[in-house]
C-alpha positions as CSV (number, residue, x, y, z in Angstrom):
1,X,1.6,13.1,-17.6
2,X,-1.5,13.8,-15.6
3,X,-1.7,10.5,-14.2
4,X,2.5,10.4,-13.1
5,X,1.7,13.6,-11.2
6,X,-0.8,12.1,-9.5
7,X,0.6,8.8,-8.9
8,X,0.3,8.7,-5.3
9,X,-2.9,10.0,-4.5
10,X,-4.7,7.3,-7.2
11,X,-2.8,4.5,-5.2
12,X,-4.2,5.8,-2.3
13,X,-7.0,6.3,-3.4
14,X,-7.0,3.1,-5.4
15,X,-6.5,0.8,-1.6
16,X,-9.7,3.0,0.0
17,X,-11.2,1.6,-2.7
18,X,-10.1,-1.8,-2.4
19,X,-11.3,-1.6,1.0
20,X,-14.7,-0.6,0.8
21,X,-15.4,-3.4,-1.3
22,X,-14.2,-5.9,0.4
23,X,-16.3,-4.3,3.2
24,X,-19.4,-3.9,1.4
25,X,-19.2,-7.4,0.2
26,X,-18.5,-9.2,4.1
27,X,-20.3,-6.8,5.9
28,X,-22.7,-4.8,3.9
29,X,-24.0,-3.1,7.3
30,X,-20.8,-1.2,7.3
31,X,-22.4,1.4,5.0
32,X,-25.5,2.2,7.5
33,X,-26.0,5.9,8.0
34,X,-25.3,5.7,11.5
35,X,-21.7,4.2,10.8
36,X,-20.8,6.5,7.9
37,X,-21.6,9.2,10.6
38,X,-19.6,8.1,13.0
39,X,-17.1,7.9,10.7
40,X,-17.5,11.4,9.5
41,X,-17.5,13.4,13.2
42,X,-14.3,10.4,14.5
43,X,-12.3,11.8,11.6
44,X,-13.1,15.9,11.3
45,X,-10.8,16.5,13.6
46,X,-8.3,14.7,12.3
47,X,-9.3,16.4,8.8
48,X,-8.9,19.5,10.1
49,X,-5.1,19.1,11.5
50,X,-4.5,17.1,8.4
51,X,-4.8,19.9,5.9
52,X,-2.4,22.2,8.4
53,X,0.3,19.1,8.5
54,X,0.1,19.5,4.5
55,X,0.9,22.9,4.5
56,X,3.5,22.3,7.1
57,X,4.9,19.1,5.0
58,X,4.7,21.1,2.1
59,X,7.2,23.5,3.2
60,X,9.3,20.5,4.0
61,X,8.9,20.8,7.7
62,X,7.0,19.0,10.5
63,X,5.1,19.5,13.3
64,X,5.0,16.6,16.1
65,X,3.4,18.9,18.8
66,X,-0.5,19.7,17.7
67,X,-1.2,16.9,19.9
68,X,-0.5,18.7,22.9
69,X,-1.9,21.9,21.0
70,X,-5.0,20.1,20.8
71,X,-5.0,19.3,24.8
72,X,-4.6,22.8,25.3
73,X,-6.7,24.1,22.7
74,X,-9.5,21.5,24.4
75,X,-8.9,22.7,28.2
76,X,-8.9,26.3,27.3
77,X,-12.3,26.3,25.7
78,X,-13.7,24.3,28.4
79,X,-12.7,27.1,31.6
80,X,-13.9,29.6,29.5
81,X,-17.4,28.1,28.4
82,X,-17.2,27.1,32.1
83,X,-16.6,31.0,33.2
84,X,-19.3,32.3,30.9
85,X,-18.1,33.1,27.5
86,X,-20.8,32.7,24.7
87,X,-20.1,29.6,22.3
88,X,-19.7,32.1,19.6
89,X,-16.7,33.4,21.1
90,X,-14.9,30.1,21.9
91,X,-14.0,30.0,18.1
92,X,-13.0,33.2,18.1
93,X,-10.8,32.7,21.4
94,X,-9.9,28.9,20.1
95,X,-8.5,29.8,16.8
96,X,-6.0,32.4,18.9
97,X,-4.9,30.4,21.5
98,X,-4.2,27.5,18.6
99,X,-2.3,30.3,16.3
100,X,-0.6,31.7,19.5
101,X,1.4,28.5,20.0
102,X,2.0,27.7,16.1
103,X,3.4,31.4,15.9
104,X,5.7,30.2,18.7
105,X,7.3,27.0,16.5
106,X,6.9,29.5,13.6
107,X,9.4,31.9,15.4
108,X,12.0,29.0,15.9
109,X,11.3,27.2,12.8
110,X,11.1,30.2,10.6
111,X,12.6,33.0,11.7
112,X,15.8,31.9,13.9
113,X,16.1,28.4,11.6
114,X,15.7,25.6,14.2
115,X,15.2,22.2,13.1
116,X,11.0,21.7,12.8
117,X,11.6,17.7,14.7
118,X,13.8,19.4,17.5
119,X,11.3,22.4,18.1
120,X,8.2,21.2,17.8
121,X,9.3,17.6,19.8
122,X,10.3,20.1,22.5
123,X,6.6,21.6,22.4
124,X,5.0,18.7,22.3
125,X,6.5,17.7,26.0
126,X,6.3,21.2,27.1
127,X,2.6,21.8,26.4
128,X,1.6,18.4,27.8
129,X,3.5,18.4,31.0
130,X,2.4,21.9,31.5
131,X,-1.5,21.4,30.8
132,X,-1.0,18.2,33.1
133,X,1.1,20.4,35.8
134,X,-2.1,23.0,35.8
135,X,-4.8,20.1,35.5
136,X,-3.4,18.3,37.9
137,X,-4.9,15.0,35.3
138,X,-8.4,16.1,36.4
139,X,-11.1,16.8,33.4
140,X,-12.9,20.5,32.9
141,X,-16.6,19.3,34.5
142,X,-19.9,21.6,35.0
143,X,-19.7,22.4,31.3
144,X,-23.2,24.7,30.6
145,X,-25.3,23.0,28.4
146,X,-25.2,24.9,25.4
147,X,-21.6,24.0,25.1
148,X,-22.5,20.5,23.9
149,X,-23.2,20.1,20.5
150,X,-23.3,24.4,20.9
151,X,-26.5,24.1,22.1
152,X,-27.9,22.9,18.8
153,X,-28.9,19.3,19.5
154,X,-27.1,16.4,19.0
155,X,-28.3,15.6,15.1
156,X,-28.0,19.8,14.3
157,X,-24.6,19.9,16.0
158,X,-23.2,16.9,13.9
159,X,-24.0,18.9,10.7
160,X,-22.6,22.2,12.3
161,X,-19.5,20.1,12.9
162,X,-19.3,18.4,9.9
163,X,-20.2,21.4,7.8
164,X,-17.2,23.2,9.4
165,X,-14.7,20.9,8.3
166,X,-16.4,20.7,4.7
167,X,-16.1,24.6,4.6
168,X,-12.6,24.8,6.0
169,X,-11.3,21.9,4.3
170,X,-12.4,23.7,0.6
171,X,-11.5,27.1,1.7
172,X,-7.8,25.3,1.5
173,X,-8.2,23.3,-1.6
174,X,-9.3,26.1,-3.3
175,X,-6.7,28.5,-1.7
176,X,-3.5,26.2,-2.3
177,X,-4.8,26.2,-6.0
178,X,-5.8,29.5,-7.0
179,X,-3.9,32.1,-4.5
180,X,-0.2,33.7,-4.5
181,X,0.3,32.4,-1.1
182,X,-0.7,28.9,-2.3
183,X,1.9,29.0,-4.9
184,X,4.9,30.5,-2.3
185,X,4.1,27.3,-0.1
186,X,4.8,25.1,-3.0
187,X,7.9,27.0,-4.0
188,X,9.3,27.0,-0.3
189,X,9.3,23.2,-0.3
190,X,10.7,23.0,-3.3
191,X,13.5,25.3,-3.6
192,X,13.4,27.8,-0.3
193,X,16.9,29.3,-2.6
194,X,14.9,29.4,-6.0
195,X,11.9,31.1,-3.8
196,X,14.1,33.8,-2.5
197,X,15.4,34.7,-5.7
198,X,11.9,34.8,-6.9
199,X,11.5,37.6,-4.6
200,X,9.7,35.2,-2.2
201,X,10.6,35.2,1.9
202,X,10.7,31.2,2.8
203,X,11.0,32.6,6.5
204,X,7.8,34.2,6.4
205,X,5.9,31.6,4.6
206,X,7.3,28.6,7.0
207,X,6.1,31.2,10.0
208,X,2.7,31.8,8.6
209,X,2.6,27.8,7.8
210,X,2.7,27.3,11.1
211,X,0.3,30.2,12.6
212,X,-2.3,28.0,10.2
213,X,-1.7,24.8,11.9
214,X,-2.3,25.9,15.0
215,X,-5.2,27.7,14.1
216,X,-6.9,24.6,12.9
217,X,-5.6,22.4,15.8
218,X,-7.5,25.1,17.8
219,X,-10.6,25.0,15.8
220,X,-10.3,21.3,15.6
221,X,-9.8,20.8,19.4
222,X,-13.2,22.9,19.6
223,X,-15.2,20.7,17.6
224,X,-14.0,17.8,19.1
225,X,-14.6,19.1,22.9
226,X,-18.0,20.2,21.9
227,X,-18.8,16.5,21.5
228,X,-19.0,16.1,25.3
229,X,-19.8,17.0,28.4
230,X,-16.5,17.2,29.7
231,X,-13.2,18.3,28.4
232,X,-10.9,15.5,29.2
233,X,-6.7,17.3,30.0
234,X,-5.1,14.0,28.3
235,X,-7.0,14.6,24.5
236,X,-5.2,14.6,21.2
237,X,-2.7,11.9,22.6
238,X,-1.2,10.4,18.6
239,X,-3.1,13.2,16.9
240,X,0.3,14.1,15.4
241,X,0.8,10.8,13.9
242,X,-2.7,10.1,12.6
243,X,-2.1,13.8,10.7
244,X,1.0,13.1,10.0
245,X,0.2,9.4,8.4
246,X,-2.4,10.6,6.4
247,X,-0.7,13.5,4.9
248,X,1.9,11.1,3.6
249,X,-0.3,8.6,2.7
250,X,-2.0,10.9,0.9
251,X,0.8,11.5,-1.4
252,X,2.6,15.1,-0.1
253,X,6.1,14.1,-0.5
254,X,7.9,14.4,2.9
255,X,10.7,16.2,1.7
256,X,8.3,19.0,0.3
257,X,7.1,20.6,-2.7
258,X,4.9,18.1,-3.8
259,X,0.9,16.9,-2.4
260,X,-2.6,17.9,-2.8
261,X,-5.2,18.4,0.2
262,X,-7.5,16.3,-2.2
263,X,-4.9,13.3,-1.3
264,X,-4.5,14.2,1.9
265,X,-8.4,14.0,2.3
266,X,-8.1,10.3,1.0
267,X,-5.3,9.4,3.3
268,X,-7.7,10.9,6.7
269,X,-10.5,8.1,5.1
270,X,-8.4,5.4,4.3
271,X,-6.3,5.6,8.6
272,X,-9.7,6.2,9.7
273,X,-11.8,3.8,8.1
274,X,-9.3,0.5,9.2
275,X,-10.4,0.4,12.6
276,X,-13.9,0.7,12.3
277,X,-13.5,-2.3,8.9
278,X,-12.0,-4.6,11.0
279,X,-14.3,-4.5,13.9
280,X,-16.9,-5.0,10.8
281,X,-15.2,-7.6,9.3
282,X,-14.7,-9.7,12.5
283,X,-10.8,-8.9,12.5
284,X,-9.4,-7.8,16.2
285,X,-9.1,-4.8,15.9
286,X,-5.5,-4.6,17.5
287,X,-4.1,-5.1,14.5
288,X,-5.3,-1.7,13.2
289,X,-2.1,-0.1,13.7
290,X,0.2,-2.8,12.4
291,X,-2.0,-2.2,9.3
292,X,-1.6,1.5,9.4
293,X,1.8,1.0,9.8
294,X,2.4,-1.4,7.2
295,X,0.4,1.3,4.6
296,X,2.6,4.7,5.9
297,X,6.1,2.4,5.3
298,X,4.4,1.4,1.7
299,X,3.7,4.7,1.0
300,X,7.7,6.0,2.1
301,X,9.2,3.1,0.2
302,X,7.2,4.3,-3.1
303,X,8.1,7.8,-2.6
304,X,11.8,6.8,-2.3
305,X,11.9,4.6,-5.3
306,X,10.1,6.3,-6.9
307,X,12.9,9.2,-6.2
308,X,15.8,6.7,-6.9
309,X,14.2,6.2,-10.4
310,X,13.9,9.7,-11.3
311,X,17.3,10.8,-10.2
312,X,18.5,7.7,-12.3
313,X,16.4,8.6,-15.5
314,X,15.4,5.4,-15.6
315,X,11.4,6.9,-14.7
316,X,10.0,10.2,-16.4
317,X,8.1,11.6,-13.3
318,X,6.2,14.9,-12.9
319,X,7.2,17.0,-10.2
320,X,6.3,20.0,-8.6
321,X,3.4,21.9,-7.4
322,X,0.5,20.6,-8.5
323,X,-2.0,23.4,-8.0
């Protein structure tokens, strides 16, 4: 029982896996601390947008636009750390700006019953050609210098960073399992009817889905910027699809109801560990996103036969939340 529920996420987890080996076999310098730490600060980020996409998934939406949130999100904290404002208050001011615009696809998604691709496609245009439009291309220079690494260091700011995500990233796992609100989430995707019945409001929940995910795009475009000593205007470009790959990857069925963040967590390693394997194992990397493609189309063709075969009775699947 336990192990049909989980199904996806062990595959996934099962090719990670597979690929370390292999790795660790051909190139055993792939496991260096200054590789699996690079690793770590390429992908909390991703992490970060990752567990929103679940919740937004979850709900059986989708959000193609935190890309250009994230460019936002990224230039915004850079004119303000430029104008003055203490790094303590660029999360505070990051986190709003980021929940500002998810309230917006919230509005139209939740509340006046838009399609999620529609909406959110025509947000992710909007918010790039507008950042680009007040930008004019050029980068946010003349950061201070505490903005880097928050003043901390380089080596004290990569644990700030990656002890962020950690923190965040349990804060949801633990939430999705244990709280009402988790539970409503897994209900909207499910059945948004059976939900209303049950006294729940799949309008509000899709809008407060939302508000999340651009709250962590915001945080995550913070971390990210803080990296540097300039904000580039073009960053986040295929953010939306990494998230979005790993989600499903991960296991969170794409028409909703179903996924863990613990899966989701495995399907951010697996995406963001190709690249770096290949260049390890002598491979071009070019052909990291053929590969990544390949494992996303693997992962949709499971999910649907695995759907064919439950619908036929011919497969006794679990489903459901699994929180």
């Amino acid at each position: 029982m336990k192990a049909n529920r989980y199904r996806r996420e062990i595959s996934a987890a099962l090719a990670f896996g597979a690929l370390l080996v292999i790795v660790g076999i051909i190139a055993p310098s792939f496991f260096s601390r200054e590789n699996l730490r690079d690793l770590a600060m390429n992908n909390a980020p991703t992490l970060l947008v990752a567990v929103g996409m679940t919740l937004v998934i979850l709900v059986a939406e989708i959000d193609i636009s935190v890309g250009s949130q994230f460019a936002v999100c990224s230039v915004v904290t850079g004119f303000l750390a430029k104008a003055g404002v203490p790094v303590a208050l660029l999360f505070i001011f990051a986190l709003l700006v980021g929940a500002a615009m998810g309230a917006l696809n919230g509005v139209f998604i939740g509340w006046l019953r838009l399609p999620s691709i529609i909406v959110t496609l025509a947000m992710f245009v909007i918010w790039r050609d507008g950042l680009r439009w007040a930008t004019e291309g050029a980068w946010i220079q003349g950061l201070p210098e505490n903005f880097q690494w928050f003043g901390f260091g380089q080596r004290s700011g990569e644990i700030l960073i990656i002890g962020i995500t950690v923190a965040v990233f349990i804060c949801f796992l633990w939430s999705l399992s244990n709280l009402v609100a988790g539970r409503r989430v897994y209900a909207t995707g499910s059945d948004a009817e059976a939900a209303r019945l049950a006294g729940i409001s799949p309008q509000n929940v899709v809008f407060w889905v939302f508000v999340i995910m651009g709250a962590l795009t915001g945080i995550a475009a913070l971390l990210n910027a803080s990296r540097f000593s300039s904000v580039p205007g073009d960053s986040g470009i295929g953010l939306e699809l990494r998230a979005i790959a790993a989600v499903v990857v991960g296991g969170t069925a794409i028409s909703g109801g179903r996924g863990t963040l613990v899966g989701t967590l495995i399907g951010v390693a697996l995406l963001g560990t190709i690249g770096t394997a290949l260049t390890f194992l002598g491979i071009n990397p070019f052909w990291e996103k053929a590969i990544q493609g390949a494992i996303i189309l693997a992962a949709l063709a499971s999910e649907a036969t695995l759907g064919r075969l439950k619908e036929n009775g011919k497969f006794k699947f679990v489903a459901g939340s699994t929180a």
